[in-house]
C-alpha positions as CSV (number, residue, x, y, z in Angstrom):
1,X,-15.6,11.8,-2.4
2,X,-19.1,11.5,-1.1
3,X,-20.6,10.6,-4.6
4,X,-17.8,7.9,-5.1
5,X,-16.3,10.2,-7.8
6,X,-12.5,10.0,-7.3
7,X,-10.4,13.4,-4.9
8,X,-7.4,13.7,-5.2
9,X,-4.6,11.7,-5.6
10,X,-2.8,10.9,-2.3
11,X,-1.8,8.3,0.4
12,X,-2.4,6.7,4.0
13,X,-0.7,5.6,6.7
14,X,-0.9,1.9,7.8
15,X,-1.7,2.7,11.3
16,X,-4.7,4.9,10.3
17,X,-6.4,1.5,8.6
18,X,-9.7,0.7,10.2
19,X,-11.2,-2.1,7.3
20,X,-11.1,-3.1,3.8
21,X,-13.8,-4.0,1.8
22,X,-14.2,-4.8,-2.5
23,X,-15.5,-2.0,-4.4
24,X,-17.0,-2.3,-8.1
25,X,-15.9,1.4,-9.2
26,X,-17.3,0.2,-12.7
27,X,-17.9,-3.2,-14.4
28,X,-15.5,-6.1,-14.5
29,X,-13.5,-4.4,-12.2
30,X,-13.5,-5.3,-8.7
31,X,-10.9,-3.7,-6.2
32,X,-10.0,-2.9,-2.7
33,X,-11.2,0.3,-0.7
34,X,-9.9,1.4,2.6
35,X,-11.8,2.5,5.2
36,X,-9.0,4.6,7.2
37,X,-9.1,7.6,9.7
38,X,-8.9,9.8,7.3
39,X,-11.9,8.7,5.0
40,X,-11.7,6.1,2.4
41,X,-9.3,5.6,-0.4
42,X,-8.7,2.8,-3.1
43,X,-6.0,1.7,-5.5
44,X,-4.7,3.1,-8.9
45,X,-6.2,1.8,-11.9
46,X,-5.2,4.4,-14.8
47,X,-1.7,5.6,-16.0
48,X,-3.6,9.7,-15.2
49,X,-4.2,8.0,-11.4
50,X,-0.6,6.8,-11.2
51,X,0.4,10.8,-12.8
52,X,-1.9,12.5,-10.7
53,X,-0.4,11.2,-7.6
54,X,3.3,10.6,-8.8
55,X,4.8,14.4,-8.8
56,X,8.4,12.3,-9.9
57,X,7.0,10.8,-12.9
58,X,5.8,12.3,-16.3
59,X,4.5,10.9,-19.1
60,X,7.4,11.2,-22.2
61,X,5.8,9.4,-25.1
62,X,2.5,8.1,-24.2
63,X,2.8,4.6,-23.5
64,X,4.3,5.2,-20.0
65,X,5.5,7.3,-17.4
66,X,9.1,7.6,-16.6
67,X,10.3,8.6,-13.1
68,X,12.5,11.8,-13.9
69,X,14.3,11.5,-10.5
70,X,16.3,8.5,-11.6
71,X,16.9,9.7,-15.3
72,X,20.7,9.2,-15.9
73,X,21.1,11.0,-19.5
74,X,19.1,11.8,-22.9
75,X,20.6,10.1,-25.8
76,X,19.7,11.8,-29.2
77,X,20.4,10.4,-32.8
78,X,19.4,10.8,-36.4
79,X,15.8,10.0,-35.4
80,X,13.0,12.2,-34.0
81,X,12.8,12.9,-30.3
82,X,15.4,10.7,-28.0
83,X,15.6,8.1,-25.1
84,X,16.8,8.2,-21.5
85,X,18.3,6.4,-19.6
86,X,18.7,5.5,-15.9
87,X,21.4,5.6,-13.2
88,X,22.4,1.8,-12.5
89,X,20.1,0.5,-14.9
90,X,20.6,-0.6,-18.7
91,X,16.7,0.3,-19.1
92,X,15.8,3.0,-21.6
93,X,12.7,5.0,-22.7
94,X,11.8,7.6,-25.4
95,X,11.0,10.2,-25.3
96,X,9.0,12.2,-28.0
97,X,10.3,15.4,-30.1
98,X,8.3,17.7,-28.0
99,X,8.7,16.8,-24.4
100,X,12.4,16.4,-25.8
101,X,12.2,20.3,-26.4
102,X,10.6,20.8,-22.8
103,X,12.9,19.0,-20.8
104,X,15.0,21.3,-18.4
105,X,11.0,21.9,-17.4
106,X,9.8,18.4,-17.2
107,X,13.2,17.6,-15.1
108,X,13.0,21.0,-13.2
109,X,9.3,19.8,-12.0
110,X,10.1,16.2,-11.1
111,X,13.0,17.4,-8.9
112,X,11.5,19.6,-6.8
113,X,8.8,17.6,-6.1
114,X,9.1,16.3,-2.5
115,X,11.0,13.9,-1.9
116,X,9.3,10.6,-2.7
117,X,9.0,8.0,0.5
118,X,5.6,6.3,-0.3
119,X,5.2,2.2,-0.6
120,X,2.8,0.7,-2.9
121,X,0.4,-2.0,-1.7
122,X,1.5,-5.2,-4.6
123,X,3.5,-7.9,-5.5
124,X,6.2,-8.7,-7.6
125,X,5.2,-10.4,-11.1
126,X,6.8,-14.0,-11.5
127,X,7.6,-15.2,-15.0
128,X,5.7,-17.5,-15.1
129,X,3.0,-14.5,-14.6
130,X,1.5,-14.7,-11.8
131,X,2.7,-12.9,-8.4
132,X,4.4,-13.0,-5.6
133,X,3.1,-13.2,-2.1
134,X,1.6,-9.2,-1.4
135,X,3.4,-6.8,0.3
136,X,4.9,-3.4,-0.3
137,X,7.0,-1.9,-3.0
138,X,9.1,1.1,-2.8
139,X,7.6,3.6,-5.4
140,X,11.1,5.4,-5.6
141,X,12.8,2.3,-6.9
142,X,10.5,2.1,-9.7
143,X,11.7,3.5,-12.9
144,X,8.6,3.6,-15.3
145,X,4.9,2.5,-14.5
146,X,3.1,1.1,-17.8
147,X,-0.5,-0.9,-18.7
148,X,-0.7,-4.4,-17.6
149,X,-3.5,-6.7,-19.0
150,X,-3.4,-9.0,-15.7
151,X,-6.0,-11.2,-17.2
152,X,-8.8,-10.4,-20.4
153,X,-9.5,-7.2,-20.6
154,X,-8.2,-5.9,-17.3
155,X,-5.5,-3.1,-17.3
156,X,-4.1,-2.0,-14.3
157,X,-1.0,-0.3,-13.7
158,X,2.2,-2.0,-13.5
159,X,5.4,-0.5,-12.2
160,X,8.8,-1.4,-13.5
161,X,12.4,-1.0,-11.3
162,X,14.6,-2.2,-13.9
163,X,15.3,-6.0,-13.5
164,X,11.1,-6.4,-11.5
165,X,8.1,-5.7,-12.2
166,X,5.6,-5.2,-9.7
167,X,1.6,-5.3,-9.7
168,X,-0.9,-3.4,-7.8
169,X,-2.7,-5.7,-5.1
170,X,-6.3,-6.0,-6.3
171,X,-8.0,-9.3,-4.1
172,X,-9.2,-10.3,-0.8
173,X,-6.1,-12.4,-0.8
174,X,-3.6,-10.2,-1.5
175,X,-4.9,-8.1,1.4
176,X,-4.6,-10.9,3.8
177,X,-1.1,-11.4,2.6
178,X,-0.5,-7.6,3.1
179,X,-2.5,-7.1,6.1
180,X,-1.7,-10.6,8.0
181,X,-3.3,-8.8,11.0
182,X,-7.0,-7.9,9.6
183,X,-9.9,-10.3,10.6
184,X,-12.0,-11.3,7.8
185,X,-15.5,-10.5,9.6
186,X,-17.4,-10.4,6.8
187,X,-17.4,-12.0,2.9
188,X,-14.9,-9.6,1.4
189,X,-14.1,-7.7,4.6
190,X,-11.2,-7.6,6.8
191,X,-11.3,-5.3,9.8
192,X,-9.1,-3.9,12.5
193,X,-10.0,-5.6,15.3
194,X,-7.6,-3.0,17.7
195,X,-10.2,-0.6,16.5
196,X,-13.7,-2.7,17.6
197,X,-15.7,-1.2,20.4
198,X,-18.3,-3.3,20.6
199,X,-20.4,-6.2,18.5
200,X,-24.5,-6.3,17.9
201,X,-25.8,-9.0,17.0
202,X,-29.5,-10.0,15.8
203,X,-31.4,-12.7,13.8
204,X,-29.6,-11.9,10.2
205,X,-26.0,-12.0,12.1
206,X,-23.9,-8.6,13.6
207,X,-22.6,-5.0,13.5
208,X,-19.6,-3.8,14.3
209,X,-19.0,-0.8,15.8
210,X,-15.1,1.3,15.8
211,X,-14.2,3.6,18.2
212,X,-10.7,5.1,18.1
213,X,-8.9,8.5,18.8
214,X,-7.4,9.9,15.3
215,X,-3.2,9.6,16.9
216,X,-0.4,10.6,14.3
């Protein structure tokens, strides 16, 4: 939004992206925010981001969400509430006595969501724990999305398919990996250079100006 308070959850295209620049939404953290067409978006950084924005997922016992469009079967026993599990996968979750009791709802909503076709801007997370080069992950492969403490006191979202796990891209470098076309003008800055009318410069160095015609 104007104020730098968050809208709503939602998504760009790659072709609409006109720079990227870090953004310190509040302290210690320091992520990417994308200037695109469209206006200006940034990463998820909470589990109620990640729900906000993922109709397929739903929260069943807290910790995590769980993405109801790959949920195989609920297994009940002697103890309270349950766990799923998923088609191909020898992954479960639980799942709490009360969204247990809401099910045909919570599945109901998930499915006729629309039909999930969105990437996520990451990596894949090594064993050794660091990642992979960036890139793009599928977000209807992913079977949960959890709290990741990438480094002292840092928690971003980390998404899970099963036998991966994948982070969200949060540097400078992991938008160059991502976006191997950007320039970096600036510290911290990449920019479309396809989208650069002209350059100023002065004493204290430039300005760049955009043009481009909004083209789905």
């Amino acid at each position: 939004m104007s104020d730098n308070a968050l809208g709503e959850c939602s998504f760009f295209r790659e072709n609409h992206l006109v720079a990227i620049e870090l953004w310190k939404p509040k302290s210690n953290y320091h992520i990417p925010l994308f200037h695109t067409l469209y206006g200006k978006f940034t990463v998820p950084t909470t589990l109620h981001e990640c729900l906000s924005g993922l109709p397929t997922f739903a929260n069943l016992d807290g910790s995590n969400l769980v993405n109801i469009s790959l949920v195989d079967k609920i297994i009940t026993g002697d103890y309270t509430g349950g766990q799923v599990t998923f088609k191909n996968k020898n992954n479960k979750e639980s799942i709490n006595a009360s969204n247990l009791s809401r099910w045909k709802q919570i599945y109901k909503d998930a499915i006729s969501a629309e039909r999930e076709l969105r990437y996520i801007f990451g990596a894949e997370i090594l064993k050794t724990g660091k990642s992979a080069e960036n890139g793009f992950f599928k977000i209807s492969d992913m079977i949960s999305v959890d709290m990741w403490e990438q480094k002292k006191n840092y928690y971003v979202p980390r998404f899970n398919s099963g036998d991966k796990s994948y982070g969200i891209g949060l540097t400078v470098q992991a938008c160059k990996e991502a976006f191997p076309y950007l320039y970096p003008a600036y510290k911290d800055t990449l920019i479309n250079l396809s989208l650069v009318s002209k350059i100023e410069t002065d004493i204290f160095g430039g300005s760049v100006h955009f043009t481009f015609v909004i083209n789905e």
